[in-house]
SERO-4910 file (N, C-alpha, C, O; in steps of 0.05 Angstrom, whole numbers):
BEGIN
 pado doro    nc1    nc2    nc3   cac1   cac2   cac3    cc1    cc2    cc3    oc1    oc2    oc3
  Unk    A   1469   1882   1701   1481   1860   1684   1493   1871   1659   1511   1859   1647
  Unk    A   1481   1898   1648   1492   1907   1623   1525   1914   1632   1546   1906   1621
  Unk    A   1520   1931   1658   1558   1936   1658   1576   1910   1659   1597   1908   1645
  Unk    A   1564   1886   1679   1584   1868   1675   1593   1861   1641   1617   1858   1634
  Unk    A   1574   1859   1626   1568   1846   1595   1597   1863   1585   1619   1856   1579
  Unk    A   1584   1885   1589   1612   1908   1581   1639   1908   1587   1658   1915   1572
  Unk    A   1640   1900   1609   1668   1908   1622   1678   1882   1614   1702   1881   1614
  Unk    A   1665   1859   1608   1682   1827   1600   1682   1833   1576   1702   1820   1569
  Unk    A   1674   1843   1557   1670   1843   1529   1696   1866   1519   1707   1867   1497
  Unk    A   1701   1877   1534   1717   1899   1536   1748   1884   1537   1768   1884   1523
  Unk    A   1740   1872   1563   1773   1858   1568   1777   1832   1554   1799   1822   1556
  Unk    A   1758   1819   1537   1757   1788   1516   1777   1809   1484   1797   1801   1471
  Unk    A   1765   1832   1479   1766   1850   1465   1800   1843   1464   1815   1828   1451
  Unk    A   1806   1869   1491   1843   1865   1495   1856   1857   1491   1877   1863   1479
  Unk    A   1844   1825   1505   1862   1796   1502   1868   1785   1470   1889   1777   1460
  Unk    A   1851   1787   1462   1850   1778   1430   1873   1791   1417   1889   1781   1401
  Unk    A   1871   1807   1423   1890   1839   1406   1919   1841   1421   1936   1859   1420
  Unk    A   1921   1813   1438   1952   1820   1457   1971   1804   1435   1964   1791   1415
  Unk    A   2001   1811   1446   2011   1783   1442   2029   1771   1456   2038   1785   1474
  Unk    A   2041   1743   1453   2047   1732   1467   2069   1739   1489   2068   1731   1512
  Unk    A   2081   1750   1481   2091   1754   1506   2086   1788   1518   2081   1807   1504
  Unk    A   2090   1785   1547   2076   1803   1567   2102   1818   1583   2122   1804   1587
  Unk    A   2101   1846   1592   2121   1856   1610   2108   1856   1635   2086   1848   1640
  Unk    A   2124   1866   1650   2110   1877   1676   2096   1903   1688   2098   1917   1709
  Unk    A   2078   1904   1658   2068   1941   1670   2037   1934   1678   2034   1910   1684
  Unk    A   2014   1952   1678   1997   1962   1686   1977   1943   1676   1973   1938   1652
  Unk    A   1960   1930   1703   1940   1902   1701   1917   1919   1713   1921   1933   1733
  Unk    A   1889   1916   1698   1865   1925   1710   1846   1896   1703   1846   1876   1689
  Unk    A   1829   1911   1726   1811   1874   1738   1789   1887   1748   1789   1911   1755
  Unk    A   1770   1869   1748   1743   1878   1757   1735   1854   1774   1738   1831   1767
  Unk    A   1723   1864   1803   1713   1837   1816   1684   1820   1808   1669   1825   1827
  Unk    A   1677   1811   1797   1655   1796   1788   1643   1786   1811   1619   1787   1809
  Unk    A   1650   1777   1831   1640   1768   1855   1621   1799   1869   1598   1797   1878
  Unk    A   1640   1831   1869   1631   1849   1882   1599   1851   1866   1579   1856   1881
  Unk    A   1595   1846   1841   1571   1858   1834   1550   1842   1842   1530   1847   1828
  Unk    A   1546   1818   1865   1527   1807   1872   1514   1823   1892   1528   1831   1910
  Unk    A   1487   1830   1890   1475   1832   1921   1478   1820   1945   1473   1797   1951
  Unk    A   1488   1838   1958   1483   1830   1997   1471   1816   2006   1455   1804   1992
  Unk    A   1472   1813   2022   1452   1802   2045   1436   1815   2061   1413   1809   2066
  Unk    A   1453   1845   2074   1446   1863   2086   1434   1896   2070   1416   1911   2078
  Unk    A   1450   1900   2050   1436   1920   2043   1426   1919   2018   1414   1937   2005
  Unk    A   1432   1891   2011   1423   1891   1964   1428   1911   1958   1414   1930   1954
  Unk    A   1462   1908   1953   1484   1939   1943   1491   1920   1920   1488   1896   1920
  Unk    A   1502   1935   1900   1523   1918   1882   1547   1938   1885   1546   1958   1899
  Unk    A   1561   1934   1877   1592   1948   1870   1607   1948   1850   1628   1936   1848
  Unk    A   1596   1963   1831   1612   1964   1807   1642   1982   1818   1649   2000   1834
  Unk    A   1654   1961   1798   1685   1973   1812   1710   1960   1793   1710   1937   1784
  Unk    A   1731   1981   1790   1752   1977   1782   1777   1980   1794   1779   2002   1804
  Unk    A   1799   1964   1797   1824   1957   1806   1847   1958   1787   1846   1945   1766
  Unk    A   1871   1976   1793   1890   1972   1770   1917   1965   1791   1915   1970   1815
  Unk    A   1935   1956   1783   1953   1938   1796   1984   1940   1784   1989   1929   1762
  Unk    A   1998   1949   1794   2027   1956   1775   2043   1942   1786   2042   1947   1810
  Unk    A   2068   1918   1779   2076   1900   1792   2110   1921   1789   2120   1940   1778
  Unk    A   2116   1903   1806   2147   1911   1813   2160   1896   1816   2161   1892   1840
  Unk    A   2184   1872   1798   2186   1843   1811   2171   1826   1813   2153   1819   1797
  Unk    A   2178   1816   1842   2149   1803   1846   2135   1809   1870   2126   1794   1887
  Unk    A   2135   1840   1868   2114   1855   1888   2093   1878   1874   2100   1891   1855
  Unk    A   2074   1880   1883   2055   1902   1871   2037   1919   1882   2020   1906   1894
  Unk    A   2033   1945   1881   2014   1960   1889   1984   1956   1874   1984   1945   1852
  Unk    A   1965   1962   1883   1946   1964   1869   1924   1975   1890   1922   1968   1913
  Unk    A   1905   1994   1875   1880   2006   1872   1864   2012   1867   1863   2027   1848
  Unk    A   1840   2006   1880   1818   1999   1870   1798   2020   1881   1800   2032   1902
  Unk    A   1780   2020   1863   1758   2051   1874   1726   2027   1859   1727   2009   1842
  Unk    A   1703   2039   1875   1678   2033   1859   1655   2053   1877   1656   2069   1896
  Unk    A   1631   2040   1854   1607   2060   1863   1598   2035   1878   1606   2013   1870
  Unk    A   1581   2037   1900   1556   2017   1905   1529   2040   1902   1526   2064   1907
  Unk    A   1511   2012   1890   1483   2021   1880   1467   1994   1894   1474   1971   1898
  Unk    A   1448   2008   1899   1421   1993   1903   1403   1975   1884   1386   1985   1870
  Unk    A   1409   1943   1885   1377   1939   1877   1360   1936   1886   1348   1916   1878
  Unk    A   1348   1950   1904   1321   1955   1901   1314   1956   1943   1332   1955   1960
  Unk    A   1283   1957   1947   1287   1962   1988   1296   1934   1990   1294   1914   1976
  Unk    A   1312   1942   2024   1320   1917   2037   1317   1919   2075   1304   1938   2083
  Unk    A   1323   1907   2087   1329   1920   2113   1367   1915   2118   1385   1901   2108
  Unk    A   1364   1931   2135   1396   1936   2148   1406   1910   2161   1428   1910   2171
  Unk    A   1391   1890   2162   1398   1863   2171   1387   1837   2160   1378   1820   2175
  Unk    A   1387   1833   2133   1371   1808   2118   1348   1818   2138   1340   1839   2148
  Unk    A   1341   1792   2139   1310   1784   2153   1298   1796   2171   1274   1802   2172
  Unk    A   1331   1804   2199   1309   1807   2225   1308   1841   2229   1297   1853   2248
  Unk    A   1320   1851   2213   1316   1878   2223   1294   1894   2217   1288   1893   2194
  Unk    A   1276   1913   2235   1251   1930   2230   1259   1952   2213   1241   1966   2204
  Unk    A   1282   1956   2207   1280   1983   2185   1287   1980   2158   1308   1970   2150
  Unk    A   1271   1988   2148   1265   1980   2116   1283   1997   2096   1283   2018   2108
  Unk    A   1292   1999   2085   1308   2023   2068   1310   2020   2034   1322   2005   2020
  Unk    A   1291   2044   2029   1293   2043   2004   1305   2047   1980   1296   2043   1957
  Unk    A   1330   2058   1987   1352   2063   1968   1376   2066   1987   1374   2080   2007
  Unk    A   1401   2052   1977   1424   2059   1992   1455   2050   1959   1462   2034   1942
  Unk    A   1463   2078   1971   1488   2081   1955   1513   2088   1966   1513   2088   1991
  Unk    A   1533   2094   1955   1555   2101   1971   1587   2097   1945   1583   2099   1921
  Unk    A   1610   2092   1955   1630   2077   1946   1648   2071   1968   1647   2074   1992
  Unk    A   1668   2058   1945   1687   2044   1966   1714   2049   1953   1714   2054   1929
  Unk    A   1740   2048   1970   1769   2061   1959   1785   2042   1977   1782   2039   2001
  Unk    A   1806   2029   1958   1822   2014   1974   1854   2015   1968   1861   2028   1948
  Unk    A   1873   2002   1987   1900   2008   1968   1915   1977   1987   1911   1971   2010
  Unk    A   1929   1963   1970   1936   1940   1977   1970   1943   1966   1982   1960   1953
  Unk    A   1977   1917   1981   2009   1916   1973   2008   1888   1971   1996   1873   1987
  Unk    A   2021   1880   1949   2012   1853   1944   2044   1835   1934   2059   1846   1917
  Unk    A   2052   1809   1946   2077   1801   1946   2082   1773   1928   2091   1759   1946
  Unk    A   2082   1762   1912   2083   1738   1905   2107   1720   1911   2126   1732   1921
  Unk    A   2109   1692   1906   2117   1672   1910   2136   1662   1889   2159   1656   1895
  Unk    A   2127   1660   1867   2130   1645   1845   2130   1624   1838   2147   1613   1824
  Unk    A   2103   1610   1852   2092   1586   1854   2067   1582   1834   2046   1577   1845
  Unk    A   2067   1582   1804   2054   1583   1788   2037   1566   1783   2017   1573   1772
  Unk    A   2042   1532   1791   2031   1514   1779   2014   1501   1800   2021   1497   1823
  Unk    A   1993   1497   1789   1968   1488   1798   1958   1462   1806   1943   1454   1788
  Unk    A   1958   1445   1824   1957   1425   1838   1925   1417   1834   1906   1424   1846
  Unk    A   1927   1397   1810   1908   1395   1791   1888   1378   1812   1866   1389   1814
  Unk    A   1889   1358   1825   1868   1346   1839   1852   1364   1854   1827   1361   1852
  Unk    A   1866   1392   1876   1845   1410   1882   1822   1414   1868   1799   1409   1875
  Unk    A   1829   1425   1843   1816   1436   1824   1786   1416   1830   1767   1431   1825
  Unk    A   1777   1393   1837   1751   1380   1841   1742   1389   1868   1719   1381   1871
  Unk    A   1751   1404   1893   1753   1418   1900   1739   1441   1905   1716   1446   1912
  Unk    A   1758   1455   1900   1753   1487   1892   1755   1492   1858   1774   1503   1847
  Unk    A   1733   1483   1845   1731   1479   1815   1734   1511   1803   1739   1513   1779
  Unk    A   1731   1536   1819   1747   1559   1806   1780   1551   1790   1788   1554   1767
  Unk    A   1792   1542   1814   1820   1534   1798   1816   1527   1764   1836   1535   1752
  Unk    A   1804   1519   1754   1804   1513   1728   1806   1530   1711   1811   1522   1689
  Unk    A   1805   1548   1713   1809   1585   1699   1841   1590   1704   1852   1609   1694
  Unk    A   1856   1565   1724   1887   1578   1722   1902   1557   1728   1917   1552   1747
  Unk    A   1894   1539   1701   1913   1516   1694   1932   1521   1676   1954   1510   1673
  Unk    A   1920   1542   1659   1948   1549   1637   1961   1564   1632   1972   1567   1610
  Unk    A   1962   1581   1660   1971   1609   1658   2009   1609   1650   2026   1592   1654
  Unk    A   2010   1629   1641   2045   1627   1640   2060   1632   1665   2046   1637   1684
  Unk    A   2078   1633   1667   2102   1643   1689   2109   1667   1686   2118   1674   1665
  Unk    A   2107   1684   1705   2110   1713   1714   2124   1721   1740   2125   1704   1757
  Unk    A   2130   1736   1743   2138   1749   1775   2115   1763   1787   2116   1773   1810
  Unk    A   2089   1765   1766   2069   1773   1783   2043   1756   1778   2022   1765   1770
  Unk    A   2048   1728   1786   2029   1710   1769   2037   1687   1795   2058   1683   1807
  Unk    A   2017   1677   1796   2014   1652   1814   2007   1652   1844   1983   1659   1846
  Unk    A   2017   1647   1865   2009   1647   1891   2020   1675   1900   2041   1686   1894
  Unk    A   2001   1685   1915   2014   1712   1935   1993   1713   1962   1973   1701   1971
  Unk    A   2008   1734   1970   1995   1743   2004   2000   1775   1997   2017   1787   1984
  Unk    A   1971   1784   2014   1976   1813   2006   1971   1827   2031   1965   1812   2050
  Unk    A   1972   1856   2036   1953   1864   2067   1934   1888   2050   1943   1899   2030
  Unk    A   1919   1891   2057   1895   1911   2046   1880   1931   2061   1865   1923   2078
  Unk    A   1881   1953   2057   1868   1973   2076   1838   1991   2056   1840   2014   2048
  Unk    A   1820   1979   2053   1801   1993   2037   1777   2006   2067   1777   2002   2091
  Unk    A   1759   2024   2047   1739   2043   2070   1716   2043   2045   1718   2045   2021
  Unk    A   1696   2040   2062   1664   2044   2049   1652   2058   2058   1651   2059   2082
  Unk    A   1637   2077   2043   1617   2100   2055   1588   2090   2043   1588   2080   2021
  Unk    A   1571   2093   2053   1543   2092   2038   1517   2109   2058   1519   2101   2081
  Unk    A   1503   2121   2056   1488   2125   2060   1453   2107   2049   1450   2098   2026
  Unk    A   1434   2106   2069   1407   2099   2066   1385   2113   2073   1382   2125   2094
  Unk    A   1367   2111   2053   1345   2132   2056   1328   2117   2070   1329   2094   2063
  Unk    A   1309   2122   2094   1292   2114   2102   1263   2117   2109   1259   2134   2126
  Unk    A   1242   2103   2101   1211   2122   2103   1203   2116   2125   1201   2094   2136
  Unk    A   1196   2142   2134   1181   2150   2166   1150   2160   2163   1142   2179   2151
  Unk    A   1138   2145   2176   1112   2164   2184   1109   2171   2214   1107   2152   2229
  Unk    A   1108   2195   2223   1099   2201   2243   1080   2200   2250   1063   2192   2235
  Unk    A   1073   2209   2282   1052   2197   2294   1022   2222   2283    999   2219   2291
  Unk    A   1032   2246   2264   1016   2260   2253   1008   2242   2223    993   2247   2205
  Unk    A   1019   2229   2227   1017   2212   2194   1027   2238   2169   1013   2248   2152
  Unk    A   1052   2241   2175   1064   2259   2149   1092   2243   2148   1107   2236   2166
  Unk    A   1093   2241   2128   1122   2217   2109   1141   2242   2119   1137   2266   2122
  Unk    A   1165   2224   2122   1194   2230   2125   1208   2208   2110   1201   2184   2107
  Unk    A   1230   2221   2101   1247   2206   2096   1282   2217   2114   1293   2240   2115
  Unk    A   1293   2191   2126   1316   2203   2148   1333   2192   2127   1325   2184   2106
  Unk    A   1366   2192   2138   1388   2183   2127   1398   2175   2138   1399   2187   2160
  Unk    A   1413   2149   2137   1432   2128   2154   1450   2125   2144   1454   2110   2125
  Unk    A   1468   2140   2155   1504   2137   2145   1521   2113   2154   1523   2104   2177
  Unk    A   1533   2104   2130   1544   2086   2150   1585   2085   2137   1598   2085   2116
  Unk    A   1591   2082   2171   1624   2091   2155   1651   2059   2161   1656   2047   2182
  Unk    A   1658   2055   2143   1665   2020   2144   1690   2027   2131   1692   2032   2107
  Unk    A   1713   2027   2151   1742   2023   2141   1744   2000   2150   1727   1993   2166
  Unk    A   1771   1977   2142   1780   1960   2148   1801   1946   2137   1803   1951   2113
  Unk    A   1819   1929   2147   1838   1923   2143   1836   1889   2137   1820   1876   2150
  Unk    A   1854   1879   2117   1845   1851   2115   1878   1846   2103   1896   1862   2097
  Unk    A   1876   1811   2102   1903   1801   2095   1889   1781   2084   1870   1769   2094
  Unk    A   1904   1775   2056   1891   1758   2027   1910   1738   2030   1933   1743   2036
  Unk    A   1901   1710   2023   1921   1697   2003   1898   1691   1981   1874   1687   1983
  Unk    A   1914   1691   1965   1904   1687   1926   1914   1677   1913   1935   1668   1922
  Unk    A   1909   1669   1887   1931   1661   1870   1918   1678   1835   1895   1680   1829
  Unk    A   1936   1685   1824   1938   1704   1806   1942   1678   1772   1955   1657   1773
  Unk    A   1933   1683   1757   1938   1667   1732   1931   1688   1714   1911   1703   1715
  Unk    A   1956   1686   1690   1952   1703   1664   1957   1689   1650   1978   1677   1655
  Unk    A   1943   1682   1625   1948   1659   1599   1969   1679   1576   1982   1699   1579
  Unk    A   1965   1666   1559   1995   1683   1544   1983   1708   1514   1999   1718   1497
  Unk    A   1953   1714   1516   1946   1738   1504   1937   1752   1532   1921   1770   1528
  Unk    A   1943   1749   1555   1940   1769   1582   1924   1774   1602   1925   1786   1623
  Unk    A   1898   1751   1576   1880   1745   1595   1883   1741   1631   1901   1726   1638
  Unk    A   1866   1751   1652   1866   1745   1677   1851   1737   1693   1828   1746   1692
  Unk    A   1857   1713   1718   1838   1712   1734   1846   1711   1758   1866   1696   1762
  Unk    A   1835   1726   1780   1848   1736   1807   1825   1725   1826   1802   1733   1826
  Unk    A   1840   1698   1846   1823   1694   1861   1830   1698   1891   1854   1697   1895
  Unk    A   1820   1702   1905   1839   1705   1937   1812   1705   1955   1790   1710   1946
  Unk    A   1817   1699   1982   1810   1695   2008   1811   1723   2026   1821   1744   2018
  Unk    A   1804   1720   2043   1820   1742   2067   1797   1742   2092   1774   1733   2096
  Unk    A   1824   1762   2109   1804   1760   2132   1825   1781   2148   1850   1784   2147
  Unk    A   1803   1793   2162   1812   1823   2182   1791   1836   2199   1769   1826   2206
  Unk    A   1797   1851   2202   1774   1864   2219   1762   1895   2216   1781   1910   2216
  Unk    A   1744   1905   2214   1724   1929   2206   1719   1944   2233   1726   1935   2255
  Unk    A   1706   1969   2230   1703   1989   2241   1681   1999   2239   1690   2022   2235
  Unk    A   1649   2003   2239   1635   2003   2236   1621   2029   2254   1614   2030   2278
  Unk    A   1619   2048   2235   1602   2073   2252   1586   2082   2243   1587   2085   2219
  Unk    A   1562   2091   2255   1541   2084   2240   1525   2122   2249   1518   2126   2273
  Unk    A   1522   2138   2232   1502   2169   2242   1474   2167   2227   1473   2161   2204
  Unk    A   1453   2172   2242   1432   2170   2235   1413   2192   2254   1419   2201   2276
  Unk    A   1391   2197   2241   1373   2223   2247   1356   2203   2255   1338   2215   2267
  Unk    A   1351   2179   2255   1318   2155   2255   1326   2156   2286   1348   2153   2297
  Unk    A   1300   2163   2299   1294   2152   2326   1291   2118   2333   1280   2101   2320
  Unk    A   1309   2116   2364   1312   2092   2369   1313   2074   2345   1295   2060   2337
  Unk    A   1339   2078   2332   1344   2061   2310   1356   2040   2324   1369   2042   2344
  Unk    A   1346   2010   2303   1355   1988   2314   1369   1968   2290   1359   1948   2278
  Unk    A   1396   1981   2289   1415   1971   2264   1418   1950   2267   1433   1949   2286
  Unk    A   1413   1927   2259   1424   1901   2257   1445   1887   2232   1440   1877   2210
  Unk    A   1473   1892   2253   1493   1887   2220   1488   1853   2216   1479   1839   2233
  Unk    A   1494   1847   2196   1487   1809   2191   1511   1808   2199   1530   1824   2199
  Unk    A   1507   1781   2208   1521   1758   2225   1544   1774   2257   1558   1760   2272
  Unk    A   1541   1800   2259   1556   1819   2274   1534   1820   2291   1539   1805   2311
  Unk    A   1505   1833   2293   1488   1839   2309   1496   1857   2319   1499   1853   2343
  Unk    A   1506   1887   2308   1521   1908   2316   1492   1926   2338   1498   1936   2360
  Unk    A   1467   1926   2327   1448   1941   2340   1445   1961   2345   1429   1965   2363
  Unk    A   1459   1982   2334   1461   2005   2325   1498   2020   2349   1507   2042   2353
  Unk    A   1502   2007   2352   1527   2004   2364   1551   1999   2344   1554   1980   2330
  Unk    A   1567   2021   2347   1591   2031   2338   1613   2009   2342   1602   1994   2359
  Unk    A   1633   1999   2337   1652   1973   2337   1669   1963   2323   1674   1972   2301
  Unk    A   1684   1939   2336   1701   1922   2315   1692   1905   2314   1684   1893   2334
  Unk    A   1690   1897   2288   1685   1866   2280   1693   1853   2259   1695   1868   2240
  Unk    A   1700   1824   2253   1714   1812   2239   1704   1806   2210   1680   1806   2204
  Unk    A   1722   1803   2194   1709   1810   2164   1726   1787   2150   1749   1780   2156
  Unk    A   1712   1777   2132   1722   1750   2115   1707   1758   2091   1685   1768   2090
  Unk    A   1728   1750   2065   1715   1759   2046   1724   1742   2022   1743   1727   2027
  Unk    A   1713   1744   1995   1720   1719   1976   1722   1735   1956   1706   1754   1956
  Unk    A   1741   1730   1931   1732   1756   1906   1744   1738   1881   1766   1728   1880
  Unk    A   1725   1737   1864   1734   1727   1834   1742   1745   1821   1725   1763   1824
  Unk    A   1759   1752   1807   1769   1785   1792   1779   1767   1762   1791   1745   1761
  Unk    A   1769   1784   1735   1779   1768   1719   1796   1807   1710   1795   1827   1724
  Unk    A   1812   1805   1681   1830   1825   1677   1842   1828   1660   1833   1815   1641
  Unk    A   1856   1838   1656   1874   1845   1625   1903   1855   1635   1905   1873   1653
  Unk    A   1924   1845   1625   1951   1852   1631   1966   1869   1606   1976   1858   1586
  Unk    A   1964   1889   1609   1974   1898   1587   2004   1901   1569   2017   1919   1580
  Unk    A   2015   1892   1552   2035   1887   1553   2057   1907   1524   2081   1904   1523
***
């Protein structure tokens, strides 16, 4: 919780010190949504994204660490293997297209009450509704405690390797000191490979039921990103 404190205090900082009007260079965002715990492995993801618009199209890149809070199993509830620390990161690269559909269709907002963070954003060519396609990859590894049938502790390693591809729609709002808030949807599909030293391991991915079986499977995802536009 101290990094989140930081990284908003950091970008409230920015905003203050902008002024009103904004060009089209170099936007960094942090997902606030990534730093919640899992379901499956209680990872967080500290992580940063920077975003360079072009018109009204944009690249952007995002890199983070994931860390552990604390043991979990490889499947919420039902899975038998326990794992006491798991870390890794994640690297992504997106192409992102806007609309120039800025204004906010205020009855949703009771709704999807996020919208309220991007009622007063200004008009931009990289601001308001867009669709993007996204290609990010996750690595993490998990330590795992073994006792054998001598009763002497092991600890194995469970790799696990997660590229995937997804397609967003979002909508983008920047107020007029640069402040940002980036919300978007998506959905695609993952790759899931999984190397491990643990005998008869029995991986259970959540809501996939992968079972230590290698695959494709479909991925839906949600991200609040707030940001700073620098101008």
């Amino acid at each position: 919780m101290k990094t989140l404190f930081y990284i908003s205090f950091l970008i409230f900082t920015l905003a203050s010190k902008a002024q009103d009007s904004l060009s089209d260079k170099l936007i960094i965002k942090t997902s606030l949504t990534s730093y919640l715990p899992t379901i499956s492995f209680n990872t967080g993801h500290a992580n940063i994204e920077l975003e360079k618009p072009y018109h009204k199209n944009s690249i952007l890149l995002s890199a983070g660490y994931v860390y552990s809070y604390g043991p979990t199993t490889s499947g919420g509830l039902i899975s038998p293997i326990t794992q006491n620390h798991t870390s890794g990161f994640q690297a992504g690269v997106e192409f992102r297209h806007y609309f120039g559909k800025t204004k906010v269709f205020e009855p949703l907002c009771l709704l999807l009450w996020p919208l309220i963070f991007q009622l007063k954003g200004i008009k931009k060519n990289n601001a308001g509704l867009y669709v993007s396609g996204q290609f990010v990859y996750q690595y993490t590894d998990s330590k795992i405690p073994k006792t054998t049938f001598d009763a002497v502790d092991h600890t194995d390693l469970l790799q696990r390797h997660n590229p995937a591809f997804l397609v967003k729609l979002g909508y983008q709002s920047i107020n007029k000191y640069g402040f940002i808030v980036d919300q978007h949807i998506g959905f695609g599909a993952q790759y899931i490979y999984y190397k491990t030293n643990y005998d008869n391991a029995r991986i259970l991915e959540f809501l996939y039921n992968a079972d230590g079986r290698d695959g494709f499977f479909p991925k839906l995802v949600y991200s609040f990103k707030i940001g700073y536009a620098f101008n």
